[in-house]
TISEPA-677107 format. One record per residue (C-alpha): y, x, z; residue in three letters. Coordinates in nm, 4 decimals, padded with zeros to 6 digits. Each point is the difference from the previous one (the first is absolute). Layout:
R       yy       xx       zz resn
R        Y        X        Z  ALA
...
***
This chain:
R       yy       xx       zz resn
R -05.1870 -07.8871  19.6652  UNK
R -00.0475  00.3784 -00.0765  UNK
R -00.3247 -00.0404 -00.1727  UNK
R  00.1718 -00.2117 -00.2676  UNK
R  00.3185  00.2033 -00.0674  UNK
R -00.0616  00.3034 -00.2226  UNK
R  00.3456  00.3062  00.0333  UNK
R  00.2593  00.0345 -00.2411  UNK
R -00.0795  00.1815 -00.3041  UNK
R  00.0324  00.4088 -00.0024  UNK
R  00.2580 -00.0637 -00.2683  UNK
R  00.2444 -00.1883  00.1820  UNK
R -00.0725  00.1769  00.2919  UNK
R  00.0777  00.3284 -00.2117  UNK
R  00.3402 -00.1648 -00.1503  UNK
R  00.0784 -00.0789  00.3675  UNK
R  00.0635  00.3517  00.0693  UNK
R  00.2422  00.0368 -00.3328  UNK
R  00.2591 -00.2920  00.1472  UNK
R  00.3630  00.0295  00.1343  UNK
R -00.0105  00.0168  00.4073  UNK
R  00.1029 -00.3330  00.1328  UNK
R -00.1964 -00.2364 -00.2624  UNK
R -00.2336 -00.2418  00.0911  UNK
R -00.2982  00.1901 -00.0893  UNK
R  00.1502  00.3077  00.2606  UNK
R  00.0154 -00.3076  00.2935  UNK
R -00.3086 -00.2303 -00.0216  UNK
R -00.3753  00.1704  00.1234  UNK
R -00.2406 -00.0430 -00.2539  UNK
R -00.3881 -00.0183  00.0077  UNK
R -00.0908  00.3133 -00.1884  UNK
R -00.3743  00.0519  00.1296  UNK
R -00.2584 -00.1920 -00.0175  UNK
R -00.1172 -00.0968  00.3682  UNK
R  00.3319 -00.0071  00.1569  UNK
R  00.2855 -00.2141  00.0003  UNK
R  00.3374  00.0626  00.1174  UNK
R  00.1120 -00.0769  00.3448  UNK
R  00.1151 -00.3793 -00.0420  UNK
R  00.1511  00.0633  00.3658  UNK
R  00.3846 -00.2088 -00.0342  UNK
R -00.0783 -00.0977 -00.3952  UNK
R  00.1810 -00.2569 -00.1020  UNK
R -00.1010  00.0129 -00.3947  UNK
R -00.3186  00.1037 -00.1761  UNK
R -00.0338  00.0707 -00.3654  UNK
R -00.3007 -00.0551 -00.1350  UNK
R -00.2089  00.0073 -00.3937  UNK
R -00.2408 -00.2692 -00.0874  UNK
R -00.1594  00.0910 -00.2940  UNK
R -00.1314 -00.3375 -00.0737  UNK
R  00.0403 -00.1551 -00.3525  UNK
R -00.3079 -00.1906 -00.1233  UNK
R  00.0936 -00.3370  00.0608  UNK
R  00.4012  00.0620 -00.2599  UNK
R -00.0728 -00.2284 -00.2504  UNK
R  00.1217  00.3218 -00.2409  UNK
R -00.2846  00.2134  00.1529  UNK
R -00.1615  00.2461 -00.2081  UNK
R -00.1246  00.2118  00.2136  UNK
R  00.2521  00.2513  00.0430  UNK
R  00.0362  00.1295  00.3489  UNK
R  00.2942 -00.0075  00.1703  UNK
R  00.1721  00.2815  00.1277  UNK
R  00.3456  00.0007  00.2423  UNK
R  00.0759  00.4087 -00.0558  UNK
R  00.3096 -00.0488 -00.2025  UNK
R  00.0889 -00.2994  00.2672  UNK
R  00.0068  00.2167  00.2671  UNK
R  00.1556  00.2999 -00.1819  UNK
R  00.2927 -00.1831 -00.0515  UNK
R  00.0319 -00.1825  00.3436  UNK
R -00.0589  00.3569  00.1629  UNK
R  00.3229  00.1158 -00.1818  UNK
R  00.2177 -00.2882  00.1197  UNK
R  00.2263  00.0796  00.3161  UNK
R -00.0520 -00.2462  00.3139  UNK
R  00.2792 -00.2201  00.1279  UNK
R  00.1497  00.0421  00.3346  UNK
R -00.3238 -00.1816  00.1501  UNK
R -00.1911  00.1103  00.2946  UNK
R -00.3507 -00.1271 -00.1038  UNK
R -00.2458  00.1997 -00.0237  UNK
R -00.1982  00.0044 -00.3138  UNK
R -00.3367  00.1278 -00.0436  UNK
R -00.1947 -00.0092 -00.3567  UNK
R -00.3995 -00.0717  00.0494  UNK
R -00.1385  00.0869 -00.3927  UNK
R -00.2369 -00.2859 -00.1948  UNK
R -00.2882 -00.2123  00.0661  UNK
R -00.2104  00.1051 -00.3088  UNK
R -00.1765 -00.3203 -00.1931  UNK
R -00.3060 -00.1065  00.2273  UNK
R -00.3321 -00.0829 -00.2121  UNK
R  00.1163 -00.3653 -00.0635  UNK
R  00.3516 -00.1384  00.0394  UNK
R -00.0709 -00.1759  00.3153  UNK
R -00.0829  00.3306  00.1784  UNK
R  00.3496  00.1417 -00.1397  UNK
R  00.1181 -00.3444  00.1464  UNK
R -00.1817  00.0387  00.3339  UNK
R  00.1489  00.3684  00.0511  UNK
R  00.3607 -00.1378 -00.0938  UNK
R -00.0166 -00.2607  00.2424  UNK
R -00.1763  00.2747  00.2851  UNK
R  00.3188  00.2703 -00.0313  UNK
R  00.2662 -00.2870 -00.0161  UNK
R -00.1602 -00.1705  00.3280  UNK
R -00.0136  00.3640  00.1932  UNK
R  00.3371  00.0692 -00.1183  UNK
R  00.1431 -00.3369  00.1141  UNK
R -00.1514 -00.0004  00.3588  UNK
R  00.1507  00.3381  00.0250  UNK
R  00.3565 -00.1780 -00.0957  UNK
R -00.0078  00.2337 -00.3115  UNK
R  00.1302 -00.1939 -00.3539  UNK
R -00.1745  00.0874 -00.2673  UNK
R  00.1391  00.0870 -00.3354  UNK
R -00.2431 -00.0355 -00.2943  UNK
R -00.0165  00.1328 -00.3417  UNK
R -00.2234 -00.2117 -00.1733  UNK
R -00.2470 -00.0366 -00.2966  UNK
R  00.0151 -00.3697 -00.0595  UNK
R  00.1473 -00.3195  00.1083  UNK
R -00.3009 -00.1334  00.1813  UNK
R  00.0306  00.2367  00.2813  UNK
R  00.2649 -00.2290  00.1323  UNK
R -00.2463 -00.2142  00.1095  UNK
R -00.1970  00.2642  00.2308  UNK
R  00.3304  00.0882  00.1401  UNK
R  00.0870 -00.3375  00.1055  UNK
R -00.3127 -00.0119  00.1552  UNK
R  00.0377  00.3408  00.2413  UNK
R  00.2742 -00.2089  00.1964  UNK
R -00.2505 -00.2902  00.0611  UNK
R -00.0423  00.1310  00.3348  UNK
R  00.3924  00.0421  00.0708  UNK
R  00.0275 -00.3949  00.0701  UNK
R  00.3667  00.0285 -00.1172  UNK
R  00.1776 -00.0772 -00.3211  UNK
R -00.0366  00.2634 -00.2784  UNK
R  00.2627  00.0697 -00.2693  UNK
R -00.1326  00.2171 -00.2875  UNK
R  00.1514  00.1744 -00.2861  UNK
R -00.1248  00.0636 -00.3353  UNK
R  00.1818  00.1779 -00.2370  UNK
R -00.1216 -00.0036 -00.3906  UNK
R  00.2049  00.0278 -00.3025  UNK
R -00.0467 -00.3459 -00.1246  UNK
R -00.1017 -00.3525  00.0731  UNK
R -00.3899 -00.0770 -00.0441  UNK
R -00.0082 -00.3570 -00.0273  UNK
R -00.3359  00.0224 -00.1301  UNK
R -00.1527 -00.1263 -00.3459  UNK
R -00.2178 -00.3216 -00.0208  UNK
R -00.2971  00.2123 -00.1795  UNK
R -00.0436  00.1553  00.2887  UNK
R -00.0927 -00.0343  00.3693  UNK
R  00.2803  00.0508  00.2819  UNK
R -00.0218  00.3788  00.1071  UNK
R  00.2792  00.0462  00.1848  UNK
***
């Protein structure tokens, strides 16, 4: 799973250091080199970047980037929850989309036979498909969440993407 997951960026990791004791960003450990992951030891909830946005109908060629994402979910305080929380950086784009689709899949799999749920910030729509498919060795029912800001119903000039 490491060999997919690249840290944090310096500059989040930088702003970090700037927040209020007792925000999220002060609780959850965060992969911040490259090589070495965070103990997952009693995680119940990974965070984790996908940087994957080739196949958004809207694509043009922009790369995505989750800094301000995390800058502002680092300043948030945690409820009165006991999970522990752990945030494991991006998988960068692979050379096609299918790699980017075949590292997806390889985290969310490791993750879920460790009973740790992941929490993705995505590029595009048709990563939902690749997540689905990490809990094909679960053999139990799977309930998934996307949140977007609209409905894509899709338009008849084009194929289904998502």
């Amino acid at each position: 799973m490491i060999e997919f997951l690249s840290p944090v960026s310096k500059k989040i990791i930088a702003h970090r250091e700037i927040l209020s004791q007792g925000v999220l960003g002060k609780e959850i450990a965060i992969h911040t080199k490259k090589g070495s992951l965070p103990n997952l030891k009693g995680v119940q909830f990974a965070l984790f970047g996908v940087k994957e946005n080739r196949n958004d109908v809207n694509y043009m060629g922009a790369d995505v980037c989750f800094d301000e994402l995390r800058k502002a979910l680092y300043a948030l305080y945690p409820g009165n929850w006991p999970q522990k929380v752990v945030d494991l950086g991006d998988i960068e784009k692979g050379e096609t989309v299918e790699d980017s689709y075949f590292a997806f899949r390889a985290v969310s799999e490791a993750l879920l036979k460790k009973g740790i749920i992941p929490i993705v910030f995505g590029g595009s729509q048709d990563l939902l498909f690749p997540m689905y498919r990490s809990y094909d060795g679960m053999g139990k029912m799977v309930n998934l969440v996307n949140v977007d800001h609209r409905f894509d119903l899709g338009d008849a000039e084009h194929p289904i993407s998502n």
